[in-house]
C-alpha positions as CSV (number, residue, x, y, z in Angstrom):
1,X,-13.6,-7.2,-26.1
2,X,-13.8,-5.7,-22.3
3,X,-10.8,-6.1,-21.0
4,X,-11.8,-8.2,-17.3
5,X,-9.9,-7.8,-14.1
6,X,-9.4,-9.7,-10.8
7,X,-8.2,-7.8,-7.8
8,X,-7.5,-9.1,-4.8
9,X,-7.1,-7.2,-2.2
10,X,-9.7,-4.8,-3.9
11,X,-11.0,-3.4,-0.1
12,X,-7.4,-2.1,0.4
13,X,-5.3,1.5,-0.2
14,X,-4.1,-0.4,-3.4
15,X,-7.2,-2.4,-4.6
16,X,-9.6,0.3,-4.0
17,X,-7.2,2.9,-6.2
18,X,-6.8,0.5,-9.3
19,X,-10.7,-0.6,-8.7
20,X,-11.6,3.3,-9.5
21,X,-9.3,3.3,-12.3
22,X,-9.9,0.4,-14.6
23,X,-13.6,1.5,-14.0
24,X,-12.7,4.7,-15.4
25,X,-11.4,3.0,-18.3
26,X,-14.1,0.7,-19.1
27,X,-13.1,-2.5,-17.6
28,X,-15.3,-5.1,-16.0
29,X,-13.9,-5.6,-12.4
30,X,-14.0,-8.3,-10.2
31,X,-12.7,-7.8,-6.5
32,X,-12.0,-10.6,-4.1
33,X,-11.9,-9.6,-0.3
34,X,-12.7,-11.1,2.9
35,X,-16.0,-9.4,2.9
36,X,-15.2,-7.2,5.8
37,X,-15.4,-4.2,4.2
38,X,-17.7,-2.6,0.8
39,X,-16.0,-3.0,-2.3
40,X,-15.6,0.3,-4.8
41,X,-18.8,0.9,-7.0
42,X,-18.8,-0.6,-10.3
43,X,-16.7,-3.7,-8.9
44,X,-18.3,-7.1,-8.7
45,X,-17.8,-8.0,-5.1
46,X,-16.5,-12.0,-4.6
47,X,-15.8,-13.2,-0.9
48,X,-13.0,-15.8,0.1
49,X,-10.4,-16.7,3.1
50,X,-7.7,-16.4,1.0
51,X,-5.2,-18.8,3.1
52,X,-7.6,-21.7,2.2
53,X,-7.7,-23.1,-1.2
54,X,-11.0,-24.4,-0.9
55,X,-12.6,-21.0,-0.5
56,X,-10.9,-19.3,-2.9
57,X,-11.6,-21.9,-5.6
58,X,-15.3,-21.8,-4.6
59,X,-14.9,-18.1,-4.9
60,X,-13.4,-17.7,-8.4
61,X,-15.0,-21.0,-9.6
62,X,-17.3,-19.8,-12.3
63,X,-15.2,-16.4,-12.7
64,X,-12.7,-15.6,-16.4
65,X,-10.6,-13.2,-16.2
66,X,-7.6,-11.4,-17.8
67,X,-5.5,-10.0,-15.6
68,X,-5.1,-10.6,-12.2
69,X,-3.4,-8.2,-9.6
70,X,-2.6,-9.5,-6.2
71,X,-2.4,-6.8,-3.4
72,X,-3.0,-8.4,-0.1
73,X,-1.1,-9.9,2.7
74,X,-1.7,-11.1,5.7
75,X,0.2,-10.2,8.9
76,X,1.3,-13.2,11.0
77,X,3.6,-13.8,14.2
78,X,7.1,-13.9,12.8
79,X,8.7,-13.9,8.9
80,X,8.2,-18.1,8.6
81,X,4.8,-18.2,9.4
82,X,4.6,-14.8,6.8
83,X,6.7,-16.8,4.3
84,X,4.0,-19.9,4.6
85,X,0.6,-17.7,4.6
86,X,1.2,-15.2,2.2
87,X,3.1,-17.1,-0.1
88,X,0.4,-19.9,0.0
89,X,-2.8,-16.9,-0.4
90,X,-0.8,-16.2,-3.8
91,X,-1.1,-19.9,-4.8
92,X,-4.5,-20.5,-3.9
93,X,-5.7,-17.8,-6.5
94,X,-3.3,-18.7,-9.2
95,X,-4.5,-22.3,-9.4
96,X,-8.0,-21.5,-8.6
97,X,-7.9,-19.9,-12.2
98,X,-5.5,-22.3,-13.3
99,X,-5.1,-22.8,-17.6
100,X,-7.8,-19.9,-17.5
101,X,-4.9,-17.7,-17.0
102,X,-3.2,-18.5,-20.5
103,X,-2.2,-15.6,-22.7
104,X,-3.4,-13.5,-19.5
105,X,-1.2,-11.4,-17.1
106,X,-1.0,-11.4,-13.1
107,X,0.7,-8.4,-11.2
108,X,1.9,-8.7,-7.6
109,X,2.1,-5.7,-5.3
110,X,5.1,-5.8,-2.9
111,X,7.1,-3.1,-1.7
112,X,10.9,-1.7,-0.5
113,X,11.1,-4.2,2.0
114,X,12.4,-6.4,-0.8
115,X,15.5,-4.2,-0.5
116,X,15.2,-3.2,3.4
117,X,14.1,-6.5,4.8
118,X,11.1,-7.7,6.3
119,X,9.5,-6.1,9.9
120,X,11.5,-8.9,11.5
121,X,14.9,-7.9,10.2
122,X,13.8,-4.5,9.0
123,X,16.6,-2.6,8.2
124,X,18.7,-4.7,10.3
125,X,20.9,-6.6,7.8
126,X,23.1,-4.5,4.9
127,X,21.0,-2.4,3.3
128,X,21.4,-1.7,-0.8
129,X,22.5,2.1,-1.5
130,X,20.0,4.7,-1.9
131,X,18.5,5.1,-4.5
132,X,16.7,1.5,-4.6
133,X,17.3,-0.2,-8.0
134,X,15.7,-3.1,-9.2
135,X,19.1,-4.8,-10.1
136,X,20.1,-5.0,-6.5
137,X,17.7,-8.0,-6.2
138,X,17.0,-10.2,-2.9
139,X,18.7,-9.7,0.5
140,X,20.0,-12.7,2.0
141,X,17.2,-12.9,4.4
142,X,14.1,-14.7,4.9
143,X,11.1,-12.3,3.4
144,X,7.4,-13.0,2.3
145,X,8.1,-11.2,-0.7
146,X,10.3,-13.4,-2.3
147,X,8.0,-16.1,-1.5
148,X,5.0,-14.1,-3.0
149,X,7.2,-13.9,-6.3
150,X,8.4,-17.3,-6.6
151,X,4.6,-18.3,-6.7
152,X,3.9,-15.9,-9.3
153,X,6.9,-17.5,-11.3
154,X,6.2,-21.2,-10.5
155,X,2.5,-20.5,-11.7
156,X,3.9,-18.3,-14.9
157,X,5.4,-20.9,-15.9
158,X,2.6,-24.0,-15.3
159,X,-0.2,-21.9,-16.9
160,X,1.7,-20.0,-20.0
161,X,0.3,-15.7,-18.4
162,X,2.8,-12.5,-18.2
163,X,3.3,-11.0,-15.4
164,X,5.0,-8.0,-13.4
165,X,5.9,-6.8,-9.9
166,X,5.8,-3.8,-8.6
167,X,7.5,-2.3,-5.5
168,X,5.8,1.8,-4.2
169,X,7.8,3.0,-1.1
170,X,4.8,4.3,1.3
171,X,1.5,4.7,-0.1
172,X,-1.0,7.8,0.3
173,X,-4.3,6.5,-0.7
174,X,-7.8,6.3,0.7
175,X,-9.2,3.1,2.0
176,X,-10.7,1.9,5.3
177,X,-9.8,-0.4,8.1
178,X,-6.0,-0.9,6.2
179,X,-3.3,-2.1,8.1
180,X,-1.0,0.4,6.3
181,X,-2.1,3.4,5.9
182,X,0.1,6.6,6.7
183,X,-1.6,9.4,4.9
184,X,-4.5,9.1,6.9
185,X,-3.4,8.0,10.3
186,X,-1.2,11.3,9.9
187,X,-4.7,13.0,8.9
188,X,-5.9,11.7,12.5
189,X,-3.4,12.4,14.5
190,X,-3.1,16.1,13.0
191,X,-6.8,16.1,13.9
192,X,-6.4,14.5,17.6
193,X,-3.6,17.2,18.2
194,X,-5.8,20.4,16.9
195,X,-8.5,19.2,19.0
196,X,-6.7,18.4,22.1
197,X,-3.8,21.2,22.1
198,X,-1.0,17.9,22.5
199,X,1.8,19.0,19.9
200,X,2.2,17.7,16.4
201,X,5.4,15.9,17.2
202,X,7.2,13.7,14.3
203,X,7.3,10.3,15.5
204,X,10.1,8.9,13.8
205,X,14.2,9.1,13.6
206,X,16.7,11.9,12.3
207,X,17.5,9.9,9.5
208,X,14.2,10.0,8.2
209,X,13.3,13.8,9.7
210,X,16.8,14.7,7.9
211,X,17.0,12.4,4.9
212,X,15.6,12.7,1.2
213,X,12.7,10.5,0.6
214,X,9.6,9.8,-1.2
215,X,6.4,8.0,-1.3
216,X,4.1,6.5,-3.5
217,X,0.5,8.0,-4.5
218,X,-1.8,4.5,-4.6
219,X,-3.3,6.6,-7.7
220,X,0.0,6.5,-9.8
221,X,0.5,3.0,-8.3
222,X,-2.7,2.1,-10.3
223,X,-1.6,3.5,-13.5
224,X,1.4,1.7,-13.4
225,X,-0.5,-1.5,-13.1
226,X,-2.7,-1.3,-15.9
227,X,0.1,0.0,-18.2
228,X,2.4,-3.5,-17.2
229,X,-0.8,-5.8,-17.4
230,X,-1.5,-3.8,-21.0
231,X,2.1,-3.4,-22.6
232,X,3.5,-6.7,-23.7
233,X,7.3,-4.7,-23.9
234,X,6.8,-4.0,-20.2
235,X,5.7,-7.4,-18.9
236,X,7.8,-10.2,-17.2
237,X,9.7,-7.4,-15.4
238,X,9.8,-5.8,-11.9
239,X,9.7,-2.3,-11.3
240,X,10.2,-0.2,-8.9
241,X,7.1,2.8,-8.3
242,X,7.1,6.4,-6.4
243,X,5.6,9.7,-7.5
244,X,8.4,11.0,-9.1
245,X,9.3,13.9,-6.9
246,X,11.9,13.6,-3.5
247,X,11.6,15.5,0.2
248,X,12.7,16.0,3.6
249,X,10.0,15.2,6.2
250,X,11.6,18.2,7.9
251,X,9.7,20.1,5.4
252,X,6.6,18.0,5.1
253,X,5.9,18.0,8.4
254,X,5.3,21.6,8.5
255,X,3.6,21.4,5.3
256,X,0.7,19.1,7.0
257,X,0.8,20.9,10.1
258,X,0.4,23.9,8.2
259,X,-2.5,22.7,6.1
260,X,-4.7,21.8,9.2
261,X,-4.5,24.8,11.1
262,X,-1.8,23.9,13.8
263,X,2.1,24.2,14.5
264,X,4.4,21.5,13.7
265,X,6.4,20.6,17.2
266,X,10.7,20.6,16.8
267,X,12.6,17.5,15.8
268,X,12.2,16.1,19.6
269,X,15.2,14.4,21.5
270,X,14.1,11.1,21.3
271,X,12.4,9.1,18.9
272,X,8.3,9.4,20.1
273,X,6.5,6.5,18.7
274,X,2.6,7.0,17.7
275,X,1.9,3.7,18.9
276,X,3.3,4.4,22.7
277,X,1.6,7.8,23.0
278,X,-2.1,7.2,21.9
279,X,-3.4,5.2,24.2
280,X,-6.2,8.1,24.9
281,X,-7.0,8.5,21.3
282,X,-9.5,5.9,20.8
283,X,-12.1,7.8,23.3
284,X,-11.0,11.5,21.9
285,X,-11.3,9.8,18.5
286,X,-14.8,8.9,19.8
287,X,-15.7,12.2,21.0
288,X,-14.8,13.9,18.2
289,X,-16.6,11.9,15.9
290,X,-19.9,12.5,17.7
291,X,-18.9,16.4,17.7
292,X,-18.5,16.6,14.2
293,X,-20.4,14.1,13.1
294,X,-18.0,11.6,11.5
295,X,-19.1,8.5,9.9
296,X,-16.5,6.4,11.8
297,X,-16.1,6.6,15.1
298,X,-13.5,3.7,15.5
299,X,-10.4,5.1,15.1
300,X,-9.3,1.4,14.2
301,X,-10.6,1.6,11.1
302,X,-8.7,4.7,9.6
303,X,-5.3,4.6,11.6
304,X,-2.0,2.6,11.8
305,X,0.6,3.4,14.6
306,X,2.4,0.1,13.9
307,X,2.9,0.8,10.4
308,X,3.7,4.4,10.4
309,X,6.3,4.5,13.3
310,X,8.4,1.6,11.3
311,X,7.9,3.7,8.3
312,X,9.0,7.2,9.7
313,X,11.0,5.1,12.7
314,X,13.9,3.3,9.7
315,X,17.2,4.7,11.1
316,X,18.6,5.1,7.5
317,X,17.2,7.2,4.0
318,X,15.2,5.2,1.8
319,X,14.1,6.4,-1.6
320,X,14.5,4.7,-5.1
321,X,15.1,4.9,-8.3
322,X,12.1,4.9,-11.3
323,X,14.7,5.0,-14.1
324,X,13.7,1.5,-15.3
325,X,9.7,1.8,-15.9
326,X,10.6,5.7,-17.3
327,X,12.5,3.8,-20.0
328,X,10.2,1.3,-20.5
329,X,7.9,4.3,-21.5
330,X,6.5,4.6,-18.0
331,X,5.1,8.1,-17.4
332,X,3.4,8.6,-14.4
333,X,3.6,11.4,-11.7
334,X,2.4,13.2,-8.8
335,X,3.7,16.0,-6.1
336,X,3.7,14.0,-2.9
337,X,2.4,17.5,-1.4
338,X,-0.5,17.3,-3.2
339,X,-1.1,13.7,-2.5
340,X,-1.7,14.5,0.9
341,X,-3.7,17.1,0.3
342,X,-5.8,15.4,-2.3
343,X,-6.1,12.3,0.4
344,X,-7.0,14.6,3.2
345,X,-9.8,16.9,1.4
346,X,-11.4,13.4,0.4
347,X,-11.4,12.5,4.1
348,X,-13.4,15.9,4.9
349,X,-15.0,15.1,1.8
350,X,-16.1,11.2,2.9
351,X,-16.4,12.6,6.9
352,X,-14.4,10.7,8.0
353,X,-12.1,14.1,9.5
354,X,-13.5,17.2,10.1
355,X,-13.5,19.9,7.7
């Protein structure tokens, strides 16, 4: 039988990635969004407000599924109101499907702030030793993620399905009007900088300028996903999930700067936020878009300053460890180089940058 597939979140960096791949392999996909933005082709596109119950079980009323994988959140004012929303949008799906779910399997995408913290105490608190290992487990602070889990469990549990978590570092994927998107808010501010002649500064600390790291390619993320949801030894597990490879932004940064044609600025003094220096860049993004004729000319939609100065901004290294799905017979890889790369020639590609 066709294997069939919820994903919510499906608009997203994540959702859109695993969408193109469980296409690829001949599943029948079902994507549950807000409706806000066009799902990926070959997806069946449901609508809901996932924080109320009622709309998600009108949503996913007549729908039978497999697998479910969860990668949404929404942002709220402070980690308690996080801790009630997100942990209540997992709910909400889980027992809209309710007994339907039996003998199925539902994955939830989180991330390394299950080991750093959440934005509210990021980093803040003691922090596990590099490399991340699943076996460090929950910080003794409050943090959505946990809360996202223990509905996964509680629901594991009430409706007899498998399931898995999975935890990427920062993900390089392609995906429009995401709230976390570094690979192509770097893409636009290379962009901004060529255009306008400001310099391609690094906007974040000399831990992370100095420090090994690495990130997560949304494609790899997706593979890992369908081979938890699709290998009963690897299920009821959490894993951790990054390309494979490790780097120094110090050497990155040039290796960006270098692909679109300009000079990456010295480690500056002080840390130089995105968020406090681009007040000008929505009318230059605008400009630019009508000079090269871009298909989005809100530079809303394909950036996110927040997100990539507390990624680049953490004054400590952060990279983990992938032993645990390579011995569960894991194998996924990609250079992170070539991630970006990949991510920006599909921006040229899409025109959404100039080529």
């Amino acid at each position: 039988m066709q294997p069939r597939a919820l994903i919510v979140g499906v608009s997203g960096v994540i959702g859109a990635a695993l969408a193109e791949k469980l296409n690829h392999d001949g599943w029948q996909v079902f994507g549950l969004s807000r409706g806000r933005t066009a799902v990926p082709e070959g997806c069946q596109a449901l609508t809901a407000d996932l924080t109320d119950a009622a709309s998600v079980a009108s949503a996913l009323n007549e729908v039978k599924v497999d697998k479910v994988f969860f990668s949404a959140w929404a942002r709220q004012e402070n980690e308690k109101e996080n801790i009630r929303v997100n942990g209540a949008m997992v709910r909400h799906v889980i027992d809209a499907l309710g007994d339907g779910l039996k003998g199925g399997h539902v994955a939830l995408v989180t991330g390394l702030k299950h080991y750093l913290g959440p934005f509210d105490a990021y980093g803040k608190g003691e922090v596990p030793v590099t490399p991340f290992r699943e076996e460090q487990g929950r910080q003794p602070v409050d943090n959505f993620y946990y809360a996202q889990e223990d509905e996964v469990f509680a629901g594991a549990e009430k409706y007899g399905y498998s399931w898995s978590v999975h935890r990427p570092h920062t993900i390089i994927g392609f995906a429009l009007g995401n709230a976390m998107n570094m690979g192509q808010t770097l893409a636009v501010y290379a962009r901004l900088c060529k255009q306008t002649g400001q310099p391609f500064v690094f906007p974040g600390s000399k831990a992370q300028w100095e420090g090994v790291t690495d990130m997560t390619d949304a494609r790899v993320l997706a593979q890992q996903l369908e081979w938890a949801a699709t290998t009963p030894s690897a299920q009821n597990q959490d894993y951790n999930v990054v390309n494979g490879d490790v780097f120094r932004w110090k050497w990155m940064w040039g290796e960006i700067a270098d692909y679109f044609g300009i000079e990456a600025a010295p480690f500056p003094d002080e840390v130089q936020p995105l968020e406090g220096r681009m007040d000008d860049a929505p009318a230059q993004w605008q400009k630019i878009a009508q000079q090269f004729g871009l298909k989005e000319s809100d530079i809303s939609r394909l950036v996110s300053w927040w997100h990539t100065d507390a990624d680049l901004g953490r004054p400590m290294e952060v990279f983990t460890d992938i032993s645990k799905s390579r011995k569960a017979g894991f194998t996924g890889y990609q250079c992170t180089r070539d991630a970006f790369i990949d991510l920006f020639e599909r921006l040229k590609a899409e025109k959404l940058i100039p080529a």
